[in-house]
N, C-alpha and C positions, 0 to 999 in steps of 0.2 A: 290885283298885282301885289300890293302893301301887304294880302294876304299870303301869299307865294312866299313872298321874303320873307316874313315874318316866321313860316314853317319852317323855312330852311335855315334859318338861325336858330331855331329853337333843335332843328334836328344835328347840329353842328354842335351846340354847346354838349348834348346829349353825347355825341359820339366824343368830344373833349374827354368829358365826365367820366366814361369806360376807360378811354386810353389812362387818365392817370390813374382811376383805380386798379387797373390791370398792373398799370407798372408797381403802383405803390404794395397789391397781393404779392407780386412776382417778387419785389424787394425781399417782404416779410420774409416768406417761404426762401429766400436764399441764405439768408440769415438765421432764419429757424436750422435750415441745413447744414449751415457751418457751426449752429453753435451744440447742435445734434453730434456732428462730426469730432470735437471740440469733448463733449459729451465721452461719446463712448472712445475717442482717445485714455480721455482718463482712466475711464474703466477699466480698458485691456489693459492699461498700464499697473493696476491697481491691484490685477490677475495674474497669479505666476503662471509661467507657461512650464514646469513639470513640479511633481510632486516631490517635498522637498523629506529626506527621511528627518529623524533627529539627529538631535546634534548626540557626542558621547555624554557628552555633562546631561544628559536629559534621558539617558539611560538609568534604568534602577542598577544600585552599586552595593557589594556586598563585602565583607572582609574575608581574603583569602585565607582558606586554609593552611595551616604551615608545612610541609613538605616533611612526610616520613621519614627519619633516620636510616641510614645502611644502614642493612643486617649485618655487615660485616665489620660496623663500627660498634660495639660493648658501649652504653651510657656508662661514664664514669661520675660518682658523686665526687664534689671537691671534699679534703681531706676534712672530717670533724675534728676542730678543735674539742671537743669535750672526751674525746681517745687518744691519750698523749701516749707518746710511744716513749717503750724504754731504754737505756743506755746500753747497747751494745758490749760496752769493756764492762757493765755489770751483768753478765749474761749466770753468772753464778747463784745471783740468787733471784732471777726471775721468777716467775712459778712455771710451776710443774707443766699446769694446765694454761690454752690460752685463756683469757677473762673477756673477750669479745671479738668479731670480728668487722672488719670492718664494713660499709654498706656495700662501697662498690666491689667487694668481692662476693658479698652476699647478691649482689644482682647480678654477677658475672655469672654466678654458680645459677642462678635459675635460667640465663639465656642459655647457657651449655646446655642444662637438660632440657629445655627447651627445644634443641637441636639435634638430641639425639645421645646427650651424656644419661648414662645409667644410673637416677640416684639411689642405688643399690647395690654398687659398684666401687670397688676402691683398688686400688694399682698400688701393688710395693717396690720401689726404686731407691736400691742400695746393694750392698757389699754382703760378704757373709754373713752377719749378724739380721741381715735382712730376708733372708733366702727361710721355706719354706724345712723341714716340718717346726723346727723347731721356733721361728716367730710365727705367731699368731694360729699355725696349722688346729693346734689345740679346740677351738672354736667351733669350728668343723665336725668336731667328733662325738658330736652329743654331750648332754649334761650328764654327769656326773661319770661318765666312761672316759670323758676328754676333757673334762674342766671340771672344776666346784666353786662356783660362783660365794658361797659363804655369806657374808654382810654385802658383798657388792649387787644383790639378786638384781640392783633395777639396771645393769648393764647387760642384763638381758636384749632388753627391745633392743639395741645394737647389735647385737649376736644375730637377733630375727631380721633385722632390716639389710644387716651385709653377710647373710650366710653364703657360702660356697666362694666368697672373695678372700677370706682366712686362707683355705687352704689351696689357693690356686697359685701354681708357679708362672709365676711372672716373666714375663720375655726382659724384665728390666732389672732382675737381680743376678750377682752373680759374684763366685768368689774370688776375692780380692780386687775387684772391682775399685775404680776410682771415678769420680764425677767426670773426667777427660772419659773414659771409657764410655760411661751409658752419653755423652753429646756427642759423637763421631760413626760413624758406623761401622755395624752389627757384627757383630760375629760368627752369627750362627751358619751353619752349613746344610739346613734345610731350604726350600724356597716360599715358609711360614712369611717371611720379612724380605720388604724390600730391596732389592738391589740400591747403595746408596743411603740408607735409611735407618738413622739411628735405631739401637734398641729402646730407647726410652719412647723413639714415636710408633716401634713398633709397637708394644706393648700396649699403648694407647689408641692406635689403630685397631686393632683387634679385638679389646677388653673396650673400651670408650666408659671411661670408670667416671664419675665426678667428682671424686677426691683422690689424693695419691700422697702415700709416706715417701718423703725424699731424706735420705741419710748418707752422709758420707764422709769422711776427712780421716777413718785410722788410715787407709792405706793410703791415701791424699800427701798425707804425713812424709812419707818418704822424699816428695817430690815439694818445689815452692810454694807458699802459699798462695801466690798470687796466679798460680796456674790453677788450685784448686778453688778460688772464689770467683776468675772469669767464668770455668765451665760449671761451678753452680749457680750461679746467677744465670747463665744460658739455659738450662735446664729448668729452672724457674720461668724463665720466660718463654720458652717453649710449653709447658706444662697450663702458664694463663692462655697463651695464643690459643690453645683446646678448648679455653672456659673449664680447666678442671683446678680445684680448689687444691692446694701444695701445702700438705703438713712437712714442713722442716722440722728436724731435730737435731740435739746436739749429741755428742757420741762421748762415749762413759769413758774413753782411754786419754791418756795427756802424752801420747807419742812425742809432741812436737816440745812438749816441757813447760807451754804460756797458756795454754789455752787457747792461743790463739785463732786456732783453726773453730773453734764452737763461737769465738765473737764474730768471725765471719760471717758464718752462718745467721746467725744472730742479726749481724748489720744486713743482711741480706733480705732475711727477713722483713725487718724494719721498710728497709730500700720499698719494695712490692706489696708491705699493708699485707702478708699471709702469713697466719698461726704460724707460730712458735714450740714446739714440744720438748719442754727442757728435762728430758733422761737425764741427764747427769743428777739431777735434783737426787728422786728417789734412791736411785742405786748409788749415790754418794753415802749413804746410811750404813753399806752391808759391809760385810769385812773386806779389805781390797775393794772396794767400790762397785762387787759385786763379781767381779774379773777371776777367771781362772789365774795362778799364781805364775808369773811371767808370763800370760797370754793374753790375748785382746776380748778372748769371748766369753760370755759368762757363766758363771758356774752354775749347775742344772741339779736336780732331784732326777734322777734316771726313772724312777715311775712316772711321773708325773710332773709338769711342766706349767699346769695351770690350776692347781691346788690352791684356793685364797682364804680356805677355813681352817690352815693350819700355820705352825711356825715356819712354814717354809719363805713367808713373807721376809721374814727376819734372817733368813739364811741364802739364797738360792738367786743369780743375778735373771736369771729367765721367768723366774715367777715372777719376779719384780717388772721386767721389762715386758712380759706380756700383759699384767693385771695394768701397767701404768699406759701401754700402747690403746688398748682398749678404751680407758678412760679417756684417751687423746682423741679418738674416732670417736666417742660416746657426746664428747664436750663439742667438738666440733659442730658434729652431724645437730645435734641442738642448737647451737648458736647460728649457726643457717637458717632452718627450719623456724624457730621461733618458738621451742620446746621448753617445756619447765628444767630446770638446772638438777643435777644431783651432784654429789659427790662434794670434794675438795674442788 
């Protein structure tokens, strides 16, 4: 019986023994599970749930390019100080020739041709003293049949670079002509030119020259000066709006009695930084200043026109203004270009 008992206590504490190990695994294992739980809590927290791009600052970064200039804006250089310009009310003894030009007309001249200006091309806009055969036509005509170059030989290469512009009539000259004239429109009665459309644009339009002789104030003269320097300053400023390069010059007659009308010019000049071509200079030398006697036009060798190996330098206002107009397109077309110097 003691033995009964004895089994059955022993098989009771046995089963004791199970129940708390059971409970005590069961704890473990709840605890391992929460802290599993606990566990990969952290981890998803730890995991972005989308892919994150960069940020901009984490981008590679470069320095932008600067933004091309209009075509239709000209780079202008600011003025050099080391090209000082000359007094206007001294326009008498400036020289003959310009002595330099300045850059930003020198860059304006290469956008023009650039665009379609002929550097081989020159436009004459002026009055009868400007009008073909008798200025410049000479050029045109072959050496020694239409000119004799003499000691001037190296004004050649100008004769070769703007041949057939000598003797072509110009839609922008005309006699008795005043700068109000060639800024207003046209005259003409063909349908060459514009409706609306000045002669000086037409001329320009047509020929698209990259230089151009601008001359005028004798018959200006009759009329105020001040009518006569708005429409050549309009005319000047019409002529850059082109990109074509404006030889101004001054006119060999003193209608007005001061001068006045060539320091216009002059200040005009100045104003716009474009060559200056002081005629007066030269043909201040010859008897009458070069001038038929009571007339405004100058006096001429009937053969010959552009003879420069004889005394006709000393005599004749058309040899003079042709051999001194050449040297003005000679000088110019070099100081653009970056050409060695001749002359005076």
């Amino acid at each position: 019986m003691r033995k009964i008992i004895l089994t059955g206590i022993i098989v009771c504490l046995l089963i004791a023994v199970g129940v708390i190990l059971f409970t005590v695994n069961q704890k473990s294992r709840v605890e391992m599970h929460l802290r599993m739980t606990e566990i990969s809590a952290e981890t998803l927290a730890a995991i972005p749930t989308e892919t994150l791009l960069p940020t901009e600052t984490s981008l590679p970064t470069e320095t932008p390019l600067p933004l091309p200039e209009a075509t239709d804006t000209p780079s202008v250089s600011p003025e050099p100080t080391a090209l000082p310009l000359l007094d206007p009310a001294d326009w008498q003894n400036w020289p003959e020739l310009p002595e330099f030009i300045f850059p930003e007309i020198k860059a304006m001249y290469f956008e023009g041709i650039t665009e379609g200006n002929d550097p081989n091309r020159f436009s004459k806009v002026g009055d009868s003293n400007t009008m073909m055969p008798s200025f410049f036509g000479c050029f045109d005509s072959g050496a020694d049949t239409g000119y004799v170059l003499g000691p001037y030989a190296w004004l050649q290469e100008a004769i070769n670079q703007f041949q057939w512009s000598f003797s072509r009539n110009s839609r922008a000259a005309k006699n008795g002509a005043t700068a109000y004239d060639m800024d207003v429109y046209h005259w003409y009665d063909d349908d060459i030119c514009w409706p609306y459309e000045s002669a000086l644009s037409c001329e320009y339009r047509l020929f698209t020259p990259s230089i151009a002789f601008i001359g005028f104030g004798t018959n200006d003269a009759l009329y105020e000066i001040d009518r006569y320097e708005e429409h050549l300053r309009s005319l000047v400023e019409k002529t850059l709006s082109r990109k074509i390069v404006p030889i101004l010059y001054s006119k060999v007659d003193d209608l007005e009695g001061d001068g006045s009308f060539n320091e216009a010019a002059a200040r005009i000049a100045n104003e716009f930084h474009v060559p200056f071509w002081n005629l007066w200079k030269p043909m201040s030398a010859l008897p009458n200043n070069g001038l038929r006697e009571g007339d405004v036009h100058p006096t001429a060798n009937t053969i010959n026109l552009c003879n420069f190996s004889n005394a006709d330098l000393e005599q004749f206002g058309w040899t003079v203004r042709n051999l001194s107009a050449l040297k003005a397109l000679d000088r110019v077309w070099r100081l653009l270009n970056d050409l060695p110097l001749y002359g005076e």
